[in-house]
ROPARO-708896 format. One record per residue (C-alpha): residue number from 0; residue in one letter; x, y, z. Coordinates in steps of 0.001 Angstrom, whole numbers, plus 500000, padded with zeros to 6 digits. Layout:
! residues N
  seq  type      c1      c2      c3
  NUM     a       X       Y       Z
...
This chain:
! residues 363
  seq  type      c1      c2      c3
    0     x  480441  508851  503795
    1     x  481574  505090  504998
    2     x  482161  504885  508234
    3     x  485977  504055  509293
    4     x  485714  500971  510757
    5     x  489233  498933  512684
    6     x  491163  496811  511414
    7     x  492545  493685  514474
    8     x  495911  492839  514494
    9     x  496099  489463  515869
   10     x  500438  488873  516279
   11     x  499726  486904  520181
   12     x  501385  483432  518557
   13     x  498962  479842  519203
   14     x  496109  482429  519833
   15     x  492641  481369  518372
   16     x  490419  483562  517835
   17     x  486770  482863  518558
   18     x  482895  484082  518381
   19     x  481665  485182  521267
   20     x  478095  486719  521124
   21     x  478450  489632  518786
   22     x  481944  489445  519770
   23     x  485782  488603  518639
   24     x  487782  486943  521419
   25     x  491611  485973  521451
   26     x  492127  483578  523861
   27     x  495462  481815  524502
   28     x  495465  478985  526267
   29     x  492011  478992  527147
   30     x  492323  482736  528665
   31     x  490610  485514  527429
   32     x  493062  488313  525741
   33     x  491016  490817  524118
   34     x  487775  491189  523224
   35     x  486084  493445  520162
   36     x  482865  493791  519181
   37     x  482863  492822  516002
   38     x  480282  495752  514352
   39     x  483189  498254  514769
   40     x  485544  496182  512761
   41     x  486464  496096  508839
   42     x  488812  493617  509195
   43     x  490702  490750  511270
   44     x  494322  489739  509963
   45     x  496512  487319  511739
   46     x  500230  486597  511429
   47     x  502198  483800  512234
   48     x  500973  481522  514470
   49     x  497175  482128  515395
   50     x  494110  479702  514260
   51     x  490316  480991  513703
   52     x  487589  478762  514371
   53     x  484614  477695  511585
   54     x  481970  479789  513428
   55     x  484313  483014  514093
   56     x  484838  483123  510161
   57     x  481306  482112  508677
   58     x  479899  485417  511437
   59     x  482915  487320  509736
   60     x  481900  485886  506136
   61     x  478284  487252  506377
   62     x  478972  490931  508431
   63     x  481514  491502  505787
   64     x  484716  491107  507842
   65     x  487330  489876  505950
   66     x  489884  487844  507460
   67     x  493359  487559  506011
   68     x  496360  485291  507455
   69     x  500119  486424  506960
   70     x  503281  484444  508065
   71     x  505709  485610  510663
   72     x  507306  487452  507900
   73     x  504344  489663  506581
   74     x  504005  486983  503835
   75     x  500428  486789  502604
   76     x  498790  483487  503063
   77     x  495280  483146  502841
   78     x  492236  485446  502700
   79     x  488548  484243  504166
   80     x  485706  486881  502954
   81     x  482153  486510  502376
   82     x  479831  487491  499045
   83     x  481953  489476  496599
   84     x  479709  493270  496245
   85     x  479097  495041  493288
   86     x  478388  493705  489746
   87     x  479352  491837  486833
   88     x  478991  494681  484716
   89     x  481527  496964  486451
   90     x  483930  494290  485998
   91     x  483257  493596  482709
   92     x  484046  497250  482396
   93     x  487251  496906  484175
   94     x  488267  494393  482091
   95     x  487633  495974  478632
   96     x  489850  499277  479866
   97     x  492694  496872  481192
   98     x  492417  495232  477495
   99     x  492426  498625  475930
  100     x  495814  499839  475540
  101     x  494835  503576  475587
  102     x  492853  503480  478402
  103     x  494449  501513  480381
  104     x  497435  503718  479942
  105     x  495227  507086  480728
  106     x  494582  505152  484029
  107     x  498041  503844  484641
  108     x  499546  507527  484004
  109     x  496809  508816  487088
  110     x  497976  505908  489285
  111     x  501375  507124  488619
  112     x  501687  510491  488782
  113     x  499967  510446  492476
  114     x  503025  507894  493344
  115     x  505707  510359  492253
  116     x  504319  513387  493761
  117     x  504240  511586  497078
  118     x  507665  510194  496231
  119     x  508603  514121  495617
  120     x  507045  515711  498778
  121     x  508734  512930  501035
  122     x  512110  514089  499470
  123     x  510813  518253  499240
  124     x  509789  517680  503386
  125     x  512823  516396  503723
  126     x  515425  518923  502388
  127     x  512781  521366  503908
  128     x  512927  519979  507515
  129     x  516258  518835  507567
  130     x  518423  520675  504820
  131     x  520145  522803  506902
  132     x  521626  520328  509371
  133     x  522163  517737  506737
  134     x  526167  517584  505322
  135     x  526553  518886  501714
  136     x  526115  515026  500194
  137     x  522963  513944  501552
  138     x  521607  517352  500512
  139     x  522650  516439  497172
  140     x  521419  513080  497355
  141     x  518215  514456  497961
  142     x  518245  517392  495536
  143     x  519056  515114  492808
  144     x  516543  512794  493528
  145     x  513557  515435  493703
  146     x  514894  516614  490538
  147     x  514917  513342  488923
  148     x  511195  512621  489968
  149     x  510036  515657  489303
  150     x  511530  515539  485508
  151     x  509481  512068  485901
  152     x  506097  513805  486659
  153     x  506597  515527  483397
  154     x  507474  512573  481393
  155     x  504162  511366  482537
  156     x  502257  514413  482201
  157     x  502905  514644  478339
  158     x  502168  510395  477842
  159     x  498926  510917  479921
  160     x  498413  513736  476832
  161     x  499207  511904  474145
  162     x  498078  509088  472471
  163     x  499572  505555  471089
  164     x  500584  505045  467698
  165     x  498325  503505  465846
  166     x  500270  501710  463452
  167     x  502437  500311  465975
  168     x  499002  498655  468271
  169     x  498034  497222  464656
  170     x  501522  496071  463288
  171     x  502055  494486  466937
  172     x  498657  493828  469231
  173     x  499953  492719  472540
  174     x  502684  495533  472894
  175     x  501111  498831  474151
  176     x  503598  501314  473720
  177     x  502673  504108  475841
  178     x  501961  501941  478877
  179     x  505466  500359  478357
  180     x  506870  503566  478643
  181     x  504843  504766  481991
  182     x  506459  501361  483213
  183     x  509989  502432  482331
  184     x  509582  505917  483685
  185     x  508074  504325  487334
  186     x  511207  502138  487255
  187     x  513239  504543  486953
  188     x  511803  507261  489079
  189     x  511692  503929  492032
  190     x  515403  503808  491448
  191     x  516017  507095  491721
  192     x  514068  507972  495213
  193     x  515462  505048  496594
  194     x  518955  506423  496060
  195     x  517790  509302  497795
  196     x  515829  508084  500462
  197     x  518713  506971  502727
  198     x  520151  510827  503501
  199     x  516392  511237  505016
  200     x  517226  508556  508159
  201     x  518996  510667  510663
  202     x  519556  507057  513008
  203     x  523432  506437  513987
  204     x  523271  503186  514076
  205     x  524849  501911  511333
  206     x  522654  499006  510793
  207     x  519830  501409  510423
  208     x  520754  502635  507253
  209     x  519758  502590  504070
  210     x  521534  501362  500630
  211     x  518305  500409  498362
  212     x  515936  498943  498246
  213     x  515554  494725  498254
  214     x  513258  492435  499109
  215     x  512136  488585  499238
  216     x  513878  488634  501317
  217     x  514658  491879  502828
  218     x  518502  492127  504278
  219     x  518478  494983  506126
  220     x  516198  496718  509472
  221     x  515329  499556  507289
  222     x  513819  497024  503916
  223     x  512134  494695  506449
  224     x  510151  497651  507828
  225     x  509377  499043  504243
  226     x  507988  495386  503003
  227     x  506124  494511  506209
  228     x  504137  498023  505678
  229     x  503773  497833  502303
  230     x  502110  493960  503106
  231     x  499490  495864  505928
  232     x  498948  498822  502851
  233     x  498206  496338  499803
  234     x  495730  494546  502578
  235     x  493659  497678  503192
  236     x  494046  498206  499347
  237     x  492484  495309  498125
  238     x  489837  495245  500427
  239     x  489333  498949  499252
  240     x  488869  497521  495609
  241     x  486337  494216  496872
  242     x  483869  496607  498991
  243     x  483174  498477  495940
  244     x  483066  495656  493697
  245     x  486354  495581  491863
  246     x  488423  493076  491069
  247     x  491778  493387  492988
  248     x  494075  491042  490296
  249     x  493321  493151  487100
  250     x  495335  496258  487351
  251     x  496738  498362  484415
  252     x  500098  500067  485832
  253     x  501339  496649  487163
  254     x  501348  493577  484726
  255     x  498848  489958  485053
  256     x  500148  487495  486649
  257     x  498766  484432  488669
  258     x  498584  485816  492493
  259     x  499631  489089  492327
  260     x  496712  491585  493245
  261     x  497762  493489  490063
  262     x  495075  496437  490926
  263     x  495660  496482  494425
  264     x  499095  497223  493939
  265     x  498232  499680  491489
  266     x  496307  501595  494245
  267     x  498854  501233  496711
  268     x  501152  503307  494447
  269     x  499481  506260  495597
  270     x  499815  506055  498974
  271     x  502583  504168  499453
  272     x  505295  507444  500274
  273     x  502817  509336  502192
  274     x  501551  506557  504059
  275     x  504408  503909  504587
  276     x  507605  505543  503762
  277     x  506796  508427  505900
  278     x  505285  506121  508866
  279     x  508877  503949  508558
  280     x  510981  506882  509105
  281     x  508868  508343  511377
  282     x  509540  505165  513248
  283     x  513271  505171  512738
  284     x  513943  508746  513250
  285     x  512416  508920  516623
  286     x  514209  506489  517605
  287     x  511009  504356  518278
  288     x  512875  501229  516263
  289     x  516585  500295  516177
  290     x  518806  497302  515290
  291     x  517563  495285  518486
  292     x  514190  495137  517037
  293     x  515131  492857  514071
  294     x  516429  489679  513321
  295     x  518779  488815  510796
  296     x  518172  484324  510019
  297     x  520743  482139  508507
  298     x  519967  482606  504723
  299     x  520628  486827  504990
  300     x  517239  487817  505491
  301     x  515569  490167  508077
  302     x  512462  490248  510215
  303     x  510860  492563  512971
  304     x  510779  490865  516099
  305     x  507382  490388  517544
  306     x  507492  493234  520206
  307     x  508728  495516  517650
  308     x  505874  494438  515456
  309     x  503470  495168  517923
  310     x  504258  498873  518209
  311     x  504504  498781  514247
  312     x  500544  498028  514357
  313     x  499952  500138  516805
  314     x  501570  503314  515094
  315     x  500329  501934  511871
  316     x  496483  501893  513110
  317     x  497199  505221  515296
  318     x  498625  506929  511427
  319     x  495052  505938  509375
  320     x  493196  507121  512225
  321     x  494297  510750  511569
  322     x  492033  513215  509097
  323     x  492890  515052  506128
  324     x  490602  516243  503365
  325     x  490207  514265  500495
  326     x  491712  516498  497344
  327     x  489447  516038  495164
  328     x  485829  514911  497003
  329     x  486550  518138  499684
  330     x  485085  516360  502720
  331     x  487724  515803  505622
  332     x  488022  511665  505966
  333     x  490182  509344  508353
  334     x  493460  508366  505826
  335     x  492727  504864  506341
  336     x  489414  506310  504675
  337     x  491460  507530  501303
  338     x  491847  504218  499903
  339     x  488060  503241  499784
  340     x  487540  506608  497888
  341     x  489956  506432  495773
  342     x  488335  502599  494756
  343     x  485015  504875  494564
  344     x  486340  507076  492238
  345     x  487856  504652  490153
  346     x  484672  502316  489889
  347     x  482838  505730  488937
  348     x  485517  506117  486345
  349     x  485285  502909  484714
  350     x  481780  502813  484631
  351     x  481755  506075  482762
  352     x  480280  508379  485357
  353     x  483913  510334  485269
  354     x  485854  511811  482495
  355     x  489385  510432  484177
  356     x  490547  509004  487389
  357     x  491075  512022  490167
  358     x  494267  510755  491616
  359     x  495247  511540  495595
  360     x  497366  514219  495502
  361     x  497136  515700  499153
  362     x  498566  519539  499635
């Protein structure tokens, strides 16, 4: 089993980080801040304002630390790692079943149905923990919407056991039917938990609630905190994919295109309620955030203020440090664990060693 290793959260703006020894150092303005040693870490990201120097990220290049910079906003803007692992044939592999209309569907319809059960059992915990003191239209809200998903799952369920039409792949190549229609059902299933997903905030303050979802920007507290750990989940994603020698821009549920970590977002899909949505109101319902933690900028957008970042991290590093056994492996695992064996089993799958992709579906 790989060993859980830290990820550093570097938010301290002008900090640089340096080498010390076989050791990380922030310093800020010439002080000493922390200190790590850098064998218990998987990863370093910074965000905003904070500078690495040459011989911090060649010693993080060569123990296999990657190092990944995001803006003030959660906005990713560069990535420093060293050797890419695995081999050219897995990719290869990868490739041909992201080309292969049937098989990339097969994959897409795992990757999916692990996202709507966790969309599901956020909404099922929900009406179970909170049904009873909820008023009669947020329970409705949320009966609808786990109703909606759940006739979703289904959909999905009978795609994932059928097939594409033959004559339509021949008559017309680049359009693969089946995987067009997982994509319509996720779309639809998104809209409809996100409907539903503002009866499960129980904050009063009014700008703490929830209307949908947007994005780029986000306009609202509760869409800022969403995106910014969604950013921190596709990071541990796609270095899930690169240990095991994947390659994080060729996914199959989400569409090519120049930037986008296509299979990294893919993977997120199945952790993203579970992990995120449930961390974020976690966060709100406690009362642990609240409209003084964000700020709204001149053009409508939102951002968590520093401070409130901070204890983001920290709950965020404090939530993947907790154990849960892996569903279909059996062995109990850290959760910050679940992504690198889900990028196991997938590698396992494309290179043949697996009949179909085990997706995480926690009970």
């Amino acid at each position: 089993m790989k060993r859980y290793l830290n990820t550093l959260y570097v938010t301290t703006q002008d900090a640089w980080v340096v080498k010390d020894g076989a050791n990380l150092v922030v310093r800020l303005d010439q002080a000493e801040i922390g200190r790590v040693p850098m064998h218990l870490l998987g990863a370093v990201v910074g965000i905003g304002l904070v500078s690495f120097t040459a011989p911090l990220l060649a010693a993080c290049a060569e123990a296999g630390i990657t190092v990944s910079m995001l803006d003030r906003n959660g906005r990713f803007q560069a990535r420093v790692e060293g050797p890419v692992s695995g081999n050219v044939l897995l990719r290869r592999a990868q490739y041909r079943a992201a080309d292969d209309p049937d098989r990339g569907a097969d994959l897409a319809a795992s990757l999916l149905t692990a996202k709507l059960d966790g969309q599901r059992a956020v909404l099922q915990r929900g009406l179970r923990d909170h049904g009873e003191t909820m008023d009669a239209a947020a329970r409705d809200r949320l009966a609808a919407g786990e109703a909606a998903i759940g006739d979703a799952l289904r959909r999905v369920r009978a795609l994932a056991a059928s097939t594409s039409d033959p004559d339509a792949a021949r008559d017309d190549p680049p359009v693969m039917i089946r995987l067009d229609r997982l994509r319509g059902i996720e779309g639809e299933a998104a809209a409809r938990y996100f409907e539903a997903f503002g009866a499960l905030i129980r904050s009063d303050e009014p700008a703490m609630q929830f209307a949908g979802r947007n994005r780029r920007p986000p306009r609202d507290p509760v869409n800022a905190l969403l995106s910014f750990l969604y950013v921190l989940l596709t990071h541990d994603c796609r270095s899930a994919l690169e240990s095991v020698g994947l390659d994080p821009a060729v996914g199959f549920l989400h569409r090519d295109r120049p930037g986008r970590p296509g299979l990294a977002l893919d993977l997120m899909e199945e952790f993203r309620p579970r992990l995120a949505d449930r961390l974020a109101l976690t966060l709100i319902n406690r009362r642990e955030l609240g409209a003084k933690d964000f700020v709204h900028d001149a053009a409508g957008g939102v951002t968590i203020r520093d401070e409130a970042r901070k204890r983001v991290l920290v709950a965020w590093t404090e939530r993947k440090r907790e154990t849960a056994t892996h569903p279909y492996l059996g062995e109990s695992a850290a959760l910050g664990l679940m992504p690198h064996l889900q990028a196991l089993l997938l590698a396992r799958t494309l290179r043949g060693d697996l009949d179909a992709y085990p997706p995480w579906l926690p009970r």
